[in-house]
OpenMM code with the backbone's topology and positions (N, CA, C; nanometers):
from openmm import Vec3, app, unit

residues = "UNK UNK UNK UNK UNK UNK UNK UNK UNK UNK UNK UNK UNK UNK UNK UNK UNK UNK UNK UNK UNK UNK UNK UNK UNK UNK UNK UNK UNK UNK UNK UNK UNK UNK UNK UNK UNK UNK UNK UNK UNK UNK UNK UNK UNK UNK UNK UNK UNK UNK UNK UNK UNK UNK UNK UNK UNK UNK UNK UNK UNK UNK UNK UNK UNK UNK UNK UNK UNK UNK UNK UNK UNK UNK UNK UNK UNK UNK UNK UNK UNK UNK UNK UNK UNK UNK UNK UNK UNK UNK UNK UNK UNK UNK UNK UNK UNK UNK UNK UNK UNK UNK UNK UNK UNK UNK UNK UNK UNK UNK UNK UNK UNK UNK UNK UNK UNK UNK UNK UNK UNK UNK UNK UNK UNK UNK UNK UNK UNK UNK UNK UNK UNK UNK UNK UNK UNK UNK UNK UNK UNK UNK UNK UNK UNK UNK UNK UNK UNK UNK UNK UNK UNK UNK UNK UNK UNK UNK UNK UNK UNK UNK UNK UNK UNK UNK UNK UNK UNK UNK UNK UNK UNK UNK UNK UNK".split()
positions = [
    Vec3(0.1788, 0.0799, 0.1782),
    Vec3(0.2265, -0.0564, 0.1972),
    Vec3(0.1490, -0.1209, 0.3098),
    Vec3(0.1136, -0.2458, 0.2544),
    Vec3(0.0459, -0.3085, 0.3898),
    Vec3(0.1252, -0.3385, 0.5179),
    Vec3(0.2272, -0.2982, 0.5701),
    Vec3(0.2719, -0.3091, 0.6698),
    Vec3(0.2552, -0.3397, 0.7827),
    Vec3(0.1654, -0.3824, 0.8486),
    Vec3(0.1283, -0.3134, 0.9958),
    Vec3(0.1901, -0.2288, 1.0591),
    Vec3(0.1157, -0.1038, 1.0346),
    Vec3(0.1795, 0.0097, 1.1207),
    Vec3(0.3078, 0.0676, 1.0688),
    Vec3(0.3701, 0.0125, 0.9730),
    Vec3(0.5334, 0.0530, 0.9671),
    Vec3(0.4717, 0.1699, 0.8854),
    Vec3(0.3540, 0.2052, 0.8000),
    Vec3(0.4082, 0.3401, 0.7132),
    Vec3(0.2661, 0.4173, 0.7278),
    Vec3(0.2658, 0.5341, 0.7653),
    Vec3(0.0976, 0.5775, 0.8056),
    Vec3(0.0331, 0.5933, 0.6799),
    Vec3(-0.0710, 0.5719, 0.6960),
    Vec3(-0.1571, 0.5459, 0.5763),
    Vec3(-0.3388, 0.5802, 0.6285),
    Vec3(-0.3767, 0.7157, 0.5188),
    Vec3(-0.3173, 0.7568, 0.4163),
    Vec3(-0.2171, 0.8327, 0.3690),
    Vec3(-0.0999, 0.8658, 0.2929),
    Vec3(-0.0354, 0.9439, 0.3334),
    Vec3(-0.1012, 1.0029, 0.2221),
    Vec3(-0.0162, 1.1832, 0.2509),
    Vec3(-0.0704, 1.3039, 0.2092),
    Vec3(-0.1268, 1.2937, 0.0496),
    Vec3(-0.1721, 1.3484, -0.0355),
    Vec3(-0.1648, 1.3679, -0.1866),
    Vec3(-0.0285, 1.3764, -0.2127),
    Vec3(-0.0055, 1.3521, -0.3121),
    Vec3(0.0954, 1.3179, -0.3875),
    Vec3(0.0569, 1.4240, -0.4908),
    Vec3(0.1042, 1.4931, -0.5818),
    Vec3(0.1107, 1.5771, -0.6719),
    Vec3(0.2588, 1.5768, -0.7763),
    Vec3(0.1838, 1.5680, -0.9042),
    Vec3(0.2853, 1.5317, -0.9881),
    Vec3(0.2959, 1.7032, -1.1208),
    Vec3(0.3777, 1.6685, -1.1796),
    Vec3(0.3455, 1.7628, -1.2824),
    Vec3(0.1774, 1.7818, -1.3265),
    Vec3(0.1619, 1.6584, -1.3983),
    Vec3(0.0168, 1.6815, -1.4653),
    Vec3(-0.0943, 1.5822, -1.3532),
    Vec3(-0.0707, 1.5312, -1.2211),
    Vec3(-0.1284, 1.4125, -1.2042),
    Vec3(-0.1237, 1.4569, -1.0429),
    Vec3(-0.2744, 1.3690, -1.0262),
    Vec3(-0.2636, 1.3459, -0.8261),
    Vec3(-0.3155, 1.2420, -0.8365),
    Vec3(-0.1783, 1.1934, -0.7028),
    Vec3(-0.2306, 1.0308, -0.6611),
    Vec3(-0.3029, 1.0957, -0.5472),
    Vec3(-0.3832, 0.9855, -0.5032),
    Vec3(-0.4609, 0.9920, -0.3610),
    Vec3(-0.5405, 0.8525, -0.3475),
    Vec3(-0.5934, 0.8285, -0.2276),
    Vec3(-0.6727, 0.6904, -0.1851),
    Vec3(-0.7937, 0.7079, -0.2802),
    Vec3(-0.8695, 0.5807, -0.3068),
    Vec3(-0.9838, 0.5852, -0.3936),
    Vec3(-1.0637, 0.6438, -0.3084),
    Vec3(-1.1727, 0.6609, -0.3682),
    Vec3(-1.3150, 0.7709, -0.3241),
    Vec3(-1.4302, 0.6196, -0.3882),
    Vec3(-1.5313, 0.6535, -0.3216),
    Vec3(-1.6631, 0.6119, -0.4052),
    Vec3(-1.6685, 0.6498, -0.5734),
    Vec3(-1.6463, 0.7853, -0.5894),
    Vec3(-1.6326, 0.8007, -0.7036),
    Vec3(-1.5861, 0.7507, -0.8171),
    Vec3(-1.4628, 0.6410, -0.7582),
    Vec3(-1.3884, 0.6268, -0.8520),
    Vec3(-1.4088, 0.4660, -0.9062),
    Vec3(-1.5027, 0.4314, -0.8332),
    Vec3(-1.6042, 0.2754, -0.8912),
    Vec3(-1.6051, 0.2656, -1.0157),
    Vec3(-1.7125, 0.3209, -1.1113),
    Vec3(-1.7130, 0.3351, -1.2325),
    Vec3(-1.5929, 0.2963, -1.3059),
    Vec3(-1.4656, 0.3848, -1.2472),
    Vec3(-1.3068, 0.3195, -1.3713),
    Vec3(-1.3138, 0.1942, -1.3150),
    Vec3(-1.2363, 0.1881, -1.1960),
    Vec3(-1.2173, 0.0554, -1.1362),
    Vec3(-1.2677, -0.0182, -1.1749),
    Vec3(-1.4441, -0.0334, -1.2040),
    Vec3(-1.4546, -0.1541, -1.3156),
    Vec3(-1.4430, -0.1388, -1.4832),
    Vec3(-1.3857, -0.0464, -1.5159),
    Vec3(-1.3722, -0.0497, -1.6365),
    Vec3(-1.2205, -0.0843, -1.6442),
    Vec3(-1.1611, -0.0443, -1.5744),
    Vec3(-1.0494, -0.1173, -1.5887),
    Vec3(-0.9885, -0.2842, -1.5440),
    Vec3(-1.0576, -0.3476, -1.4526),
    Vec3(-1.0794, -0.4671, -1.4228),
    Vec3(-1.1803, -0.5134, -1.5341),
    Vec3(-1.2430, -0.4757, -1.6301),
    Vec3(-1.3064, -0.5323, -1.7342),
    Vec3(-1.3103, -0.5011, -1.8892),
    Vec3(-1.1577, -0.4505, -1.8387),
    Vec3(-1.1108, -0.4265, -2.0138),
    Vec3(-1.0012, -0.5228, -2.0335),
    Vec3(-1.0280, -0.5926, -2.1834),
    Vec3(-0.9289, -0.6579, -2.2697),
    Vec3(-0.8059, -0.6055, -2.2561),
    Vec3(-0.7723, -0.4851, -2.2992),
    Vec3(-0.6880, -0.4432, -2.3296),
    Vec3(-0.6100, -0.4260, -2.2126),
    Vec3(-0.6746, -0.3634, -2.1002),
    Vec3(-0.5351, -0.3881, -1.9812),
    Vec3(-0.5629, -0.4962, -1.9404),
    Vec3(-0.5689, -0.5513, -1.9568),
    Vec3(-0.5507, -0.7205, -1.9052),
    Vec3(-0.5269, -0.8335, -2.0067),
    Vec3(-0.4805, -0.7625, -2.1039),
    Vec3(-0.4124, -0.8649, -2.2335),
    Vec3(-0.3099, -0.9599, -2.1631),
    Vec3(-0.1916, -0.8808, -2.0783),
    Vec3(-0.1286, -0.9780, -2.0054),
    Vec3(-0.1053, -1.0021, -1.8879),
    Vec3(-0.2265, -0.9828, -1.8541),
    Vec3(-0.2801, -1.0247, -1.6881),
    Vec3(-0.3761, -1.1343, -1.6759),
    Vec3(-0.3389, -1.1861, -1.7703),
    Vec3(-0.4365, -1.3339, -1.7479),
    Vec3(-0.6250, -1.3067, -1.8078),
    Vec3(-0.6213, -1.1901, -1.8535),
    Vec3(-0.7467, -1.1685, -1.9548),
    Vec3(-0.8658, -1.1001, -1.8400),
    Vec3(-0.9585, -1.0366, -1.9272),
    Vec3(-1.0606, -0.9794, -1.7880),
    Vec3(-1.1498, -1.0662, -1.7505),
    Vec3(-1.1929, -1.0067, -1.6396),
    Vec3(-1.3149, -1.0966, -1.6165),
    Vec3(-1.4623, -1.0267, -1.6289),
    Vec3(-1.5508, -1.1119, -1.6038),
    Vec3(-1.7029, -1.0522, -1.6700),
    Vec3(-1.7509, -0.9153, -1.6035),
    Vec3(-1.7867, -0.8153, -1.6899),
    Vec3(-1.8307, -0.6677, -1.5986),
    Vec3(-1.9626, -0.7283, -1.5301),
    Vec3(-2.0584, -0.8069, -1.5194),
    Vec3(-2.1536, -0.7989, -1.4387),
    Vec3(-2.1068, -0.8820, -1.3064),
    Vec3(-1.9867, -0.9737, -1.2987),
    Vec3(-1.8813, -1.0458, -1.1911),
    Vec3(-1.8553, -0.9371, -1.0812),
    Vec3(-1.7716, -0.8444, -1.1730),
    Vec3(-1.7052, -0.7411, -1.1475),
    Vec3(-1.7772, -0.6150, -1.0442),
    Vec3(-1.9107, -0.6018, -1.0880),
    Vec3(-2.0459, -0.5049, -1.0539),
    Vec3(-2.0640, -0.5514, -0.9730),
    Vec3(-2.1259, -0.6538, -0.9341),
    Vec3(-2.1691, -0.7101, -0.8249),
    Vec3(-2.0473, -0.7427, -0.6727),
    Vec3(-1.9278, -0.7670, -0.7135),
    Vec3(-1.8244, -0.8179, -0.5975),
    Vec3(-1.7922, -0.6682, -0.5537),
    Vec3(-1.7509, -0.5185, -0.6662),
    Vec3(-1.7006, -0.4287, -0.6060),
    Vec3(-1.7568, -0.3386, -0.4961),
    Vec3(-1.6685, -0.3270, -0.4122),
    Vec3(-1.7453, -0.3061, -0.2903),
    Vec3(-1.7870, -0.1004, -0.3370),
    Vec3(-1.8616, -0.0374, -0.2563),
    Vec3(-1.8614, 0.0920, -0.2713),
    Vec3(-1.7603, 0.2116, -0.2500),
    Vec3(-1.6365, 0.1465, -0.2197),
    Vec3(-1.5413, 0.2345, -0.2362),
    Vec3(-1.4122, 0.1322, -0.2551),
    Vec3(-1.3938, 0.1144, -0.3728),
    Vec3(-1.3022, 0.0157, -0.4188),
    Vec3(-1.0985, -0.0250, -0.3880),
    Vec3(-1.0661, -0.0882, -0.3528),
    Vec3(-0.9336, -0.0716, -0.3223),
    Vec3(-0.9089, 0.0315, -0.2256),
    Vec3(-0.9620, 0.0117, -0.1194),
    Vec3(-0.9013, 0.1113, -0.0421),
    Vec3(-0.8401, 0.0225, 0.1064),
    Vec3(-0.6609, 0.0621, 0.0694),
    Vec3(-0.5921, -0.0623, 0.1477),
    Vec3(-0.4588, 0.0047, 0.1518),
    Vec3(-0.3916, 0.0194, 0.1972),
    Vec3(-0.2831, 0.1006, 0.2102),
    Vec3(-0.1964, 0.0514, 0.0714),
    Vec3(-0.1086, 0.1243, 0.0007),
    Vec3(-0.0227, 0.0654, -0.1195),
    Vec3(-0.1247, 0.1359, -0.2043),
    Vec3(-0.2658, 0.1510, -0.2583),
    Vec3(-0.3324, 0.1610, -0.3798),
    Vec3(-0.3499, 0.3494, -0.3666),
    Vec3(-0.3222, 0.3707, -0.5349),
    Vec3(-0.2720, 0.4996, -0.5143),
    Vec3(-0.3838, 0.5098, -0.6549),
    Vec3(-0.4805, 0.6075, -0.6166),
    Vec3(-0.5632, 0.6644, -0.7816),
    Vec3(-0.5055, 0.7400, -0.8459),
    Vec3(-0.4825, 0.7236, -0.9801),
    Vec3(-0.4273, 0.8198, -1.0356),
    Vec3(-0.5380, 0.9124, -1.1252),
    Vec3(-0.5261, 1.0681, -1.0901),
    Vec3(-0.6385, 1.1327, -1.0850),
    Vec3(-0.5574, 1.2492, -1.2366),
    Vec3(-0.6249, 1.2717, -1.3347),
    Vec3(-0.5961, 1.3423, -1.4255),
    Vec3(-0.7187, 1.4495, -1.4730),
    Vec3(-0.6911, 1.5825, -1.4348),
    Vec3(-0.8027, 1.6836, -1.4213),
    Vec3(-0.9546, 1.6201, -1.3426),
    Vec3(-0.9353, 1.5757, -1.2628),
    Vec3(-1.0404, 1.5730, -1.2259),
    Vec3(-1.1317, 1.3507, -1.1641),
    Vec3(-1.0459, 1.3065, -1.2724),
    Vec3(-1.1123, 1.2311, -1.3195),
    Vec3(-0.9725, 1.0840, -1.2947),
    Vec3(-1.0545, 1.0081, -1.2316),
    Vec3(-0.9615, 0.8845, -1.2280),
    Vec3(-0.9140, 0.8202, -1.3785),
    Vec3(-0.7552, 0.7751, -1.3906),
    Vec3(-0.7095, 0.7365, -1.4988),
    Vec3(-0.6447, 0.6340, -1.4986),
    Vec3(-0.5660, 0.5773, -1.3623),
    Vec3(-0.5561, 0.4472, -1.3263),
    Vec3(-0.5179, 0.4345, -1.1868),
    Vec3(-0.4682, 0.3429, -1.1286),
    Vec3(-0.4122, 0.2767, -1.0272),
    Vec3(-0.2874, 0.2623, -1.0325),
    Vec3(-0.1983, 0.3288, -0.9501),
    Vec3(-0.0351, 0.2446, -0.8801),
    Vec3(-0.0815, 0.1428, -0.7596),
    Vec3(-0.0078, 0.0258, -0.7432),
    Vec3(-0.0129, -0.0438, -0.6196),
    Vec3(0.1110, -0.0781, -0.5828),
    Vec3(0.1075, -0.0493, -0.4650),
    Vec3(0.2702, -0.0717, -0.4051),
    Vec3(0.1917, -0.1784, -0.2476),
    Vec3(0.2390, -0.3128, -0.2447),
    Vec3(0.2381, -0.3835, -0.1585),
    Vec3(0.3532, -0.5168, -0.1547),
    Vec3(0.3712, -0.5451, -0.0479),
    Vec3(0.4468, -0.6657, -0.0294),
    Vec3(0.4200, -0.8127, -0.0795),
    Vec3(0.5407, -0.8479, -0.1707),
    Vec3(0.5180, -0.9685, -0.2235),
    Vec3(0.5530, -1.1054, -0.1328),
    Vec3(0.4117, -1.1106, -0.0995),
    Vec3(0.4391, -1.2205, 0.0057),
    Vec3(0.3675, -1.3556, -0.0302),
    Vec3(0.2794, -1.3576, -0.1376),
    Vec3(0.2707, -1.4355, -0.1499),
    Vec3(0.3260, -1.4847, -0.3243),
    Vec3(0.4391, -1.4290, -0.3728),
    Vec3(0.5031, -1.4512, -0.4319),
    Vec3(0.5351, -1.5593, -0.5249),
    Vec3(0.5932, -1.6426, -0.6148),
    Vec3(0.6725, -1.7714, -0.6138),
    Vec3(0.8075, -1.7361, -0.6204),
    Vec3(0.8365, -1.6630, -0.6778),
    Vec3(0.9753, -1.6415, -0.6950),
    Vec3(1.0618, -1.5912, -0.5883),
    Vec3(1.1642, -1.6381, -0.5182),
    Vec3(1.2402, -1.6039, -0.4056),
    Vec3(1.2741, -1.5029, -0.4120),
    Vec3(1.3172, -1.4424, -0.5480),
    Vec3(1.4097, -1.2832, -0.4860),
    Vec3(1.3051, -1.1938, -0.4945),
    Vec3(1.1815, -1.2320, -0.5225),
    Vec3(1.0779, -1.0920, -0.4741),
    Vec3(1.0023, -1.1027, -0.3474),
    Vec3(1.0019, -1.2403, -0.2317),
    Vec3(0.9778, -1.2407, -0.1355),
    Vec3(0.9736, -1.1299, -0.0452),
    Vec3(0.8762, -1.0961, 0.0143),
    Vec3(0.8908, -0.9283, 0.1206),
    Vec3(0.9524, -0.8246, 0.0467),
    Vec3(0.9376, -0.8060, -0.0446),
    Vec3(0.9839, -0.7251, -0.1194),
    Vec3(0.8949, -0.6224, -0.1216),
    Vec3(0.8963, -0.4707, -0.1650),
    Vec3(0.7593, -0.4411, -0.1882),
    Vec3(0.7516, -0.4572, -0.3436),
    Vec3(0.6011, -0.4898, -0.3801),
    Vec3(0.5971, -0.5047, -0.5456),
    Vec3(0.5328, -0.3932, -0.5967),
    Vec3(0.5759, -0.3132, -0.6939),
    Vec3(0.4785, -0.2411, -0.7460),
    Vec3(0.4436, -0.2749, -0.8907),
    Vec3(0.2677, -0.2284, -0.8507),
    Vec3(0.1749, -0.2594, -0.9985),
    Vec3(0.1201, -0.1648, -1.0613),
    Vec3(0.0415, -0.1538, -1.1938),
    Vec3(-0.0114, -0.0273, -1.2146),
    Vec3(-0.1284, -0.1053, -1.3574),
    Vec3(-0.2215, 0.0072, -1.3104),
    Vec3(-0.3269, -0.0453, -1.4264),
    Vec3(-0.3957, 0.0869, -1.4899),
    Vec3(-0.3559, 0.1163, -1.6488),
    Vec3(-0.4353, 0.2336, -1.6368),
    Vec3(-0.5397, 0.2452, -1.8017),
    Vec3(-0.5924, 0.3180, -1.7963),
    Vec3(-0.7200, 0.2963, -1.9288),
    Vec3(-0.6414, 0.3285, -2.0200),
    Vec3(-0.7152, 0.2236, -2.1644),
    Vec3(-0.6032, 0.2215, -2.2667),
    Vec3(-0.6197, 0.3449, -2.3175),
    Vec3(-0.7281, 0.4601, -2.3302),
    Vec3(-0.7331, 0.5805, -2.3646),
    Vec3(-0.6491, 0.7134, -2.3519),
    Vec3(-0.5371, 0.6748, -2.2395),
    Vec3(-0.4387, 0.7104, -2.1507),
    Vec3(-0.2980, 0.6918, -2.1746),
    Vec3(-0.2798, 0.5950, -2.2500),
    Vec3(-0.1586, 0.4697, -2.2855),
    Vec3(-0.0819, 0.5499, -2.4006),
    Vec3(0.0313, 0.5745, -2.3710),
    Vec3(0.1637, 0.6468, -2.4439),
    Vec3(0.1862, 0.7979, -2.4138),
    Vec3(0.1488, 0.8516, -2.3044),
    Vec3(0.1448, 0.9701, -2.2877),
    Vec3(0.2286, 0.9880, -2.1370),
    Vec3(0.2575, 0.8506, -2.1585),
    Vec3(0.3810, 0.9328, -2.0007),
    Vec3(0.3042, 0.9216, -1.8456),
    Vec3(0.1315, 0.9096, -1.8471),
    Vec3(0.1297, 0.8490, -1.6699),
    Vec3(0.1470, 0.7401, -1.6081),
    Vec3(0.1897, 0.6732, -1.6558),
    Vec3(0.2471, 0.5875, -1.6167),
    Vec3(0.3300, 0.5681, -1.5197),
    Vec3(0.4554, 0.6306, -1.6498),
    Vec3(0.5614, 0.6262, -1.5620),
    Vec3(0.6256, 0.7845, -1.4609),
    Vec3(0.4822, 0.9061, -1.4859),
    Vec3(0.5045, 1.0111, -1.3731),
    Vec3(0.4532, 0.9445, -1.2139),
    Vec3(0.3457, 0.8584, -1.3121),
    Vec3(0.2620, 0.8160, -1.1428),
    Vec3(0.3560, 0.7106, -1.0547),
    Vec3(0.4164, 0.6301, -1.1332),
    Vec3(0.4444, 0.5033, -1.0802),
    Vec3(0.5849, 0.5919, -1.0212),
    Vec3(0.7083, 0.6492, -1.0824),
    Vec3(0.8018, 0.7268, -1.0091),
    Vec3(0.7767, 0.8364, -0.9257),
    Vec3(0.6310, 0.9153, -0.8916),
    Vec3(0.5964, 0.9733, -0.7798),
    Vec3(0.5687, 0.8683, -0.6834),
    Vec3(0.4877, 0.7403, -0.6768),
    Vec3(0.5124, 0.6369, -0.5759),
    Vec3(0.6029, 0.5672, -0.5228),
    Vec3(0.7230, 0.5972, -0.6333),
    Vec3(0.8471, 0.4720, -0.5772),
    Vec3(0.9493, 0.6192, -0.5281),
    Vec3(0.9149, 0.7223, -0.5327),
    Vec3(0.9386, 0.7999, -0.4730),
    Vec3(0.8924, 0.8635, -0.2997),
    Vec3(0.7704, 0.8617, -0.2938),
    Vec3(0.6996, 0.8580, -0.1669),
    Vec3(0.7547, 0.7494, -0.1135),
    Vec3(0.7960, 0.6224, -0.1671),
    Vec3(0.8236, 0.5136, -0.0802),
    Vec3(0.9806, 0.5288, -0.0386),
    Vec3(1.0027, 0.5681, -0.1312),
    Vec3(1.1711, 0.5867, -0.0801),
    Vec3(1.2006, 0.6884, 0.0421),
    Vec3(1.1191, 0.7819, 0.0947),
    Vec3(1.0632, 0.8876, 0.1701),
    Vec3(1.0540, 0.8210, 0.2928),
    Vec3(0.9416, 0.7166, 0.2878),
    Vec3(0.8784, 0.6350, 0.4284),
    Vec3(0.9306, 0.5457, 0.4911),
    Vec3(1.0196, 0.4590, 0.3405),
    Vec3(1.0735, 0.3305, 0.3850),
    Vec3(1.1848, 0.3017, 0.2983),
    Vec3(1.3341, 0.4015, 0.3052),
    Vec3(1.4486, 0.4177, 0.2999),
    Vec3(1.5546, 0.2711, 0.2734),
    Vec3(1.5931, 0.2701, 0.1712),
    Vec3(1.6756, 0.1062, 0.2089),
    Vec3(1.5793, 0.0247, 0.1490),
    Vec3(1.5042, 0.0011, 0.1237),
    Vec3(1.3818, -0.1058, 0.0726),
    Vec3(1.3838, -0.1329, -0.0656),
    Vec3(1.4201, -0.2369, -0.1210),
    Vec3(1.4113, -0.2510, -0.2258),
    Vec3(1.2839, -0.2650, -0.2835),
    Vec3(1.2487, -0.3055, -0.4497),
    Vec3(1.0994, -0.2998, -0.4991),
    Vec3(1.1507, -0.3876, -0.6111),
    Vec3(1.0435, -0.4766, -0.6243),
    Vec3(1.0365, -0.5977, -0.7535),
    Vec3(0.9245, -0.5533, -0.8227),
    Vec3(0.9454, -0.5786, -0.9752),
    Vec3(0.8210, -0.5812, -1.0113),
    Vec3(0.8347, -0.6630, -1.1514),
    Vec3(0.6734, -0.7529, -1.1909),
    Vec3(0.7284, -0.8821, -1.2939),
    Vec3(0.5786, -0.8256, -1.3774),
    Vec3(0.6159, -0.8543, -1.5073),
    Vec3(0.5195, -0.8493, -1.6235),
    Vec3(0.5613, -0.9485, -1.7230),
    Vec3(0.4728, -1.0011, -1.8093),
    Vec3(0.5486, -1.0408, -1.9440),
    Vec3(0.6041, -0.9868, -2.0042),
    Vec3(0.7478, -1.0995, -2.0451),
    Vec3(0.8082, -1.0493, -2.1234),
    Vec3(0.7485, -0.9867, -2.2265),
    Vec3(0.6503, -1.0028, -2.3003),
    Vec3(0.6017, -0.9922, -2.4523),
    Vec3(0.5255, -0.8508, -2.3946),
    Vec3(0.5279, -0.8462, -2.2800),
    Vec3(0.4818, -0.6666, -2.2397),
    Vec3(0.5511, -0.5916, -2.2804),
    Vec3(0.5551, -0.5432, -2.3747),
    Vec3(0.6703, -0.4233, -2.4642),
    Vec3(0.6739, -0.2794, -2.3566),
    Vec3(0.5499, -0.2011, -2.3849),
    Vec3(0.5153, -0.1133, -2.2688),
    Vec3(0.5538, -0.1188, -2.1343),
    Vec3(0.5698, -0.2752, -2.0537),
    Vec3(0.5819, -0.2261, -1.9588),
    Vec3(0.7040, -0.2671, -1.9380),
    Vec3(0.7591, -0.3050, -2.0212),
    Vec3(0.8972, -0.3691, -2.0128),
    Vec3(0.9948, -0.2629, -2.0199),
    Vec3(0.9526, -0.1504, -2.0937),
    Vec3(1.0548, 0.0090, -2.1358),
    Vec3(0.9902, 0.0842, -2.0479),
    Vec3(0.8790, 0.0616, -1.9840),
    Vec3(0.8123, 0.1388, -1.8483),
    Vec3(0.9327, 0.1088, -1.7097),
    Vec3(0.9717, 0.0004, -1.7217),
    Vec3(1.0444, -0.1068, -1.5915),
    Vec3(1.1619, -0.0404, -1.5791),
    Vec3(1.2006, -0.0630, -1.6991),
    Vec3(1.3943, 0.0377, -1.7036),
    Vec3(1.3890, 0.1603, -1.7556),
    Vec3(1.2573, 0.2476, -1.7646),
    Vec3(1.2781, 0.3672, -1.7412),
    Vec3(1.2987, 0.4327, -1.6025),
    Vec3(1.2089, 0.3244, -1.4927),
    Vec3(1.1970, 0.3790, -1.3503),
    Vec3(1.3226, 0.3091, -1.3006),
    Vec3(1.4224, 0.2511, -1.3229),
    Vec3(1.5346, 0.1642, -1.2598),
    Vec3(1.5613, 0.0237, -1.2443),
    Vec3(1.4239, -0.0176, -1.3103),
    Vec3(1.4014, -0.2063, -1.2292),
    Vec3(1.5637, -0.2280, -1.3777),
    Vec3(1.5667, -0.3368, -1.2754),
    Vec3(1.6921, -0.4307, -1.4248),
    Vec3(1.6709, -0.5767, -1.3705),
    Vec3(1.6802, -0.6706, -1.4821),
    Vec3(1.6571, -0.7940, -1.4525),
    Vec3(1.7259, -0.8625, -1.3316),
    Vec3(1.6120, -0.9834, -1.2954),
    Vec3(1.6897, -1.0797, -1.1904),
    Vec3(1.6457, -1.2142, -1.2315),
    Vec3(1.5569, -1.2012, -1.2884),
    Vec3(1.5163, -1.3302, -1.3696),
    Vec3(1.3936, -1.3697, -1.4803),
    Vec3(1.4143, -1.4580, -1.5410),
    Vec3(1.2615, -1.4766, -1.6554),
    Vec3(1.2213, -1.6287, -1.5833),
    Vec3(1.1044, -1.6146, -1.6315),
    Vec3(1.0768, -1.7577, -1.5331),
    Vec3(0.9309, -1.8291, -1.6612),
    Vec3(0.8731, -1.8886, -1.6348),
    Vec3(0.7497, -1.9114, -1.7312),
    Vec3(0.6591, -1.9615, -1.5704),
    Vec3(0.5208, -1.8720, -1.6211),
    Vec3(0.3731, -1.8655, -1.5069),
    Vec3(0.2992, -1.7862, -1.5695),
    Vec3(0.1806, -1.8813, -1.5053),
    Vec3(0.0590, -1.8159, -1.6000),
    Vec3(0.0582, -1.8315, -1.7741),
    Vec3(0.0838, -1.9154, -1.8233),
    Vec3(0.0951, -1.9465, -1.9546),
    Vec3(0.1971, -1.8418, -2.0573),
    Vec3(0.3186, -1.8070, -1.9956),
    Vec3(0.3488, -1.7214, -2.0712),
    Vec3(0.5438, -1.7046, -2.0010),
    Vec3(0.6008, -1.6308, -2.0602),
    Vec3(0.7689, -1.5903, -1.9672),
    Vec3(0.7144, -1.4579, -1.8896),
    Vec3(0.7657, -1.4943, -1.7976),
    Vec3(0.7551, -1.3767, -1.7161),
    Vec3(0.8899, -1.2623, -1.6806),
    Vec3(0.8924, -1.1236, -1.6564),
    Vec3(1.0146, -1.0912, -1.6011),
    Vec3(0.9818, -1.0654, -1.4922),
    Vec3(1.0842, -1.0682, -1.3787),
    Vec3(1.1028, -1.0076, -1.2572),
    Vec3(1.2283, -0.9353, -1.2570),
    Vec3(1.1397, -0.8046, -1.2111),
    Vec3(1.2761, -0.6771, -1.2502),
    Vec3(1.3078, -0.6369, -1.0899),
    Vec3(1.4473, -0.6064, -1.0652),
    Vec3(1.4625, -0.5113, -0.9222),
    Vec3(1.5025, -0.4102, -0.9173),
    Vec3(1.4382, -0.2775, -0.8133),
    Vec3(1.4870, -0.1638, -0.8136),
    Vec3(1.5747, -0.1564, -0.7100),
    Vec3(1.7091, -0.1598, -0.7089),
    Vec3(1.7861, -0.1391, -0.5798),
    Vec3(1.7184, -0.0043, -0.4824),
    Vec3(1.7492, -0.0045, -0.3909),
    Vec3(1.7246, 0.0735, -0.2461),
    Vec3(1.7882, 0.1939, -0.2966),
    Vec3(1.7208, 0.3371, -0.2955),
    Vec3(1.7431, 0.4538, -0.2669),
    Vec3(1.8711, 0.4933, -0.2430),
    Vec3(1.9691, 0.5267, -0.2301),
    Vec3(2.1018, 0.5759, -0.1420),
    Vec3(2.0942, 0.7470, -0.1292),
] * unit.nanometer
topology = app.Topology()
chain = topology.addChain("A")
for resn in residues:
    res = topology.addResidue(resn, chain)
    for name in ("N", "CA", "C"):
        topology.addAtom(name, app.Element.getBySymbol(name[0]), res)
């Protein structure tokens, strides 16, 4: 979480059944733009943008910012969790909230990392920063991530229309 200071960063590996999160590496350039320049995960993210855009802006060790978590499968990067504060938001009840995101290659898609990676992160967070709630908004017409949302706990707080489309904003109540 971008915090200042509130959560040390990096924290340790994360280890899942089949999966390790950890901070990006140099290595892991190559996905990072394949996944910032695929159709398919970005069907409802507002569409990709150009891989030679993409080549040229990414820096040599990509996303590396407290919140961004690689998700590493034998060896080999398979997507991104991001857990940061929604601060610059529109919607009021996700204000300072932390938001979590996730982006992962469609080659990957129905097999469950998803939602091991994204509940090993909202897990680590519940660990660091106790009491904290978590928002997180996709399109509605996101089928996937919509049965991804209320598998990990989110439940609605509102639909709204942005970005040419309905949006949900889901909340995960605070840990107890």
């Amino acid at each position: 979480m971008s915090d200042s200071g509130q959560v040390p960063w990096p924290p340790g590996l994360i280890r899942t059944e089949r999966l390790l999160l950890r901070e990006p590496e140099a290595r892991d350039r190559t996905t990072f733009i394949e996944l910032l320049a695929s159709p398919e995960v970005h069907a409802y993210l507002g569409g990709a943008r150009p891989r030679d855009e993409i080549e040229r802006e990414m820096p040599e060790v990509p996303e590396r910012w407290p919140g961004s978590f690689v998700v590493e499968l034998d060896g080999a990067m398979i997507g991104q969790v991001l857990l940061r504060r929604a601060t610059g938001h529109r919607r009021p009840a996700a204000v300072g909230k932390a938001d979590l995101g996730y982006l992962f290659l469609p080659e990957v898609w129905g097999r469950g990392y998803a939602a091991e990676a994204c509940a090993a992160v909202l897990g680590w967070f519940d660990g660091v920063l106790p009491g904290e709630p978590v928002v997180l908004t996709t399109q509605s017409a996101n089928v996937g991530s919509m049965r991804l949302a209320a598998k990990l706990g989110f439940t609605e707080v509102e639909r709204f229309h942005a970005w040419g489309a309905e949006q949900w904003l889901g909340l995960r109540p605070p840990a107890t």
